[in-house]
C-alpha positions in Angstrom: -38.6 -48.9 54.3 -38.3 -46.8 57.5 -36.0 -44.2 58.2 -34.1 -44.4 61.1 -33.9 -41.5 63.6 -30.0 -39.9 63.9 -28.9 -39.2 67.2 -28.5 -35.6 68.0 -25.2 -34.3 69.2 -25.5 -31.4 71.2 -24.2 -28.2 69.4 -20.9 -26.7 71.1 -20.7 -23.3 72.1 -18.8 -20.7 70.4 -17.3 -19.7 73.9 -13.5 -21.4 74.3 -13.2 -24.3 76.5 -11.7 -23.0 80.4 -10.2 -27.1 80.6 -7.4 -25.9 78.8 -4.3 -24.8 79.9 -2.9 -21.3 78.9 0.5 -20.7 77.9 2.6 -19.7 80.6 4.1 -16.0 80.7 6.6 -17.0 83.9 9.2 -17.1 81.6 9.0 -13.8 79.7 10.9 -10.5 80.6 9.6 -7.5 79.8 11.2 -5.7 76.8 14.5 -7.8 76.1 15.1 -9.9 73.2 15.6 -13.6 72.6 18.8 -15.5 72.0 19.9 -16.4 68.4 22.7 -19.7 68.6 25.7 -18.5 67.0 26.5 -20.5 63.8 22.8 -20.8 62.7 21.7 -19.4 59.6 20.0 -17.2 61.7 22.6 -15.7 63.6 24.7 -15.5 59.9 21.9 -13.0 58.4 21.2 -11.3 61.3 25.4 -10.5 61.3 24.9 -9.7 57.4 21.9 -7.1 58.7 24.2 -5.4 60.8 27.2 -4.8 58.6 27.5 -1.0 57.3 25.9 -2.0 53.7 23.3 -4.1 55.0 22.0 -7.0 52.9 19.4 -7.7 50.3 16.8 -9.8 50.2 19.1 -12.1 47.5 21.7 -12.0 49.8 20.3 -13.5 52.2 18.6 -15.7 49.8 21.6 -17.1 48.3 23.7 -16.6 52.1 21.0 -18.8 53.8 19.4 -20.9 51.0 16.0 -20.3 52.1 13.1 -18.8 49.5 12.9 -14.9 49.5 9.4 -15.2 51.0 10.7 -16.8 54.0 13.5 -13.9 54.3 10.9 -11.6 54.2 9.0 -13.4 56.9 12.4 -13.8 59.2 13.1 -10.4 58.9 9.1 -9.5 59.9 9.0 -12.1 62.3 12.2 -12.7 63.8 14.2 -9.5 63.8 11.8 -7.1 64.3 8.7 -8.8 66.4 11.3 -11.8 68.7 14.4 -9.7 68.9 12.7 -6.9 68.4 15.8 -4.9 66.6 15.2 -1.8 64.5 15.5 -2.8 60.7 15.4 0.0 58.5 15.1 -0.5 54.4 15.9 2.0 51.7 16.0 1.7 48.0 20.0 2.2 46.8 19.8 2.2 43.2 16.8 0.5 42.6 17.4 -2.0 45.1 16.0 -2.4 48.6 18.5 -2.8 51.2 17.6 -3.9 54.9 20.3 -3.1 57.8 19.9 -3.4 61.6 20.2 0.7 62.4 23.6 1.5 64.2 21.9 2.6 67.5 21.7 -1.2 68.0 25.4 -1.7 68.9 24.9 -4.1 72.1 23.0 -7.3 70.8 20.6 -8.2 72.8 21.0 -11.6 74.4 24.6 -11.1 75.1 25.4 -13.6 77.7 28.9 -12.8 80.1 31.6 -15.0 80.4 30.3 -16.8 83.5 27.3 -18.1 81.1 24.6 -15.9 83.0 22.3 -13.2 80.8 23.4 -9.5 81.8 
């Protein structure tokens, strides 16, 4: 019995391929916030952030029926990174409370009654 020689495949390089296309940036604006659709779960914790008493993490939890982990990563992603908001936390009696800060008072994707983005 012979072996049979394998055909070699030539080894890729570790440099990234230039045939692919990169995301487009056209669209971006510098420093404003994305839309939230009002009526989303989204748009209900977001509203929960910015009353006076802010919300918990069961709140929201229980509010939007999604696993505290994924809260956690809404409020991290979402809210502070796409819509870039200021969330502030602090521990009221011995449990940590999340609020969009008062400074915040215009929302940012506000859109005027003619439909357009301000």
């Amino acid at each position: 019995m012979t072996k049979t020689a394998k055909k070699r495949t030539p080894a890729r390089s570790a440099a990234p391929s230039s045939n692919r296309p990169k995301p487009s940036k056209a669209g971006q604006k510098g420093n404003r916030g994305a839309a939230v659709q009002s009526g989303t779960k989204q748009s209900g914790a977001i509203e929960m952030l910015r009353s006076p008493g802010g919300a918990t993490i069961a709140a929201l939890t229980k509010a939007t029926g999604w696993q505290s982990h994924s809260v956690r990563g809404f409020l991290a992603g979402v809210v502070r990174k796409r819509l870039k908001l200021d969330l502030e936390s602090a521990v009221v009696e011995g449990i940590r409370v999340y609020r969009i800060t008062a400074e915040q008072g215009a929302r940012p994707a506000e859109t005027k009654s003619d439909g357009r983005k301000p």
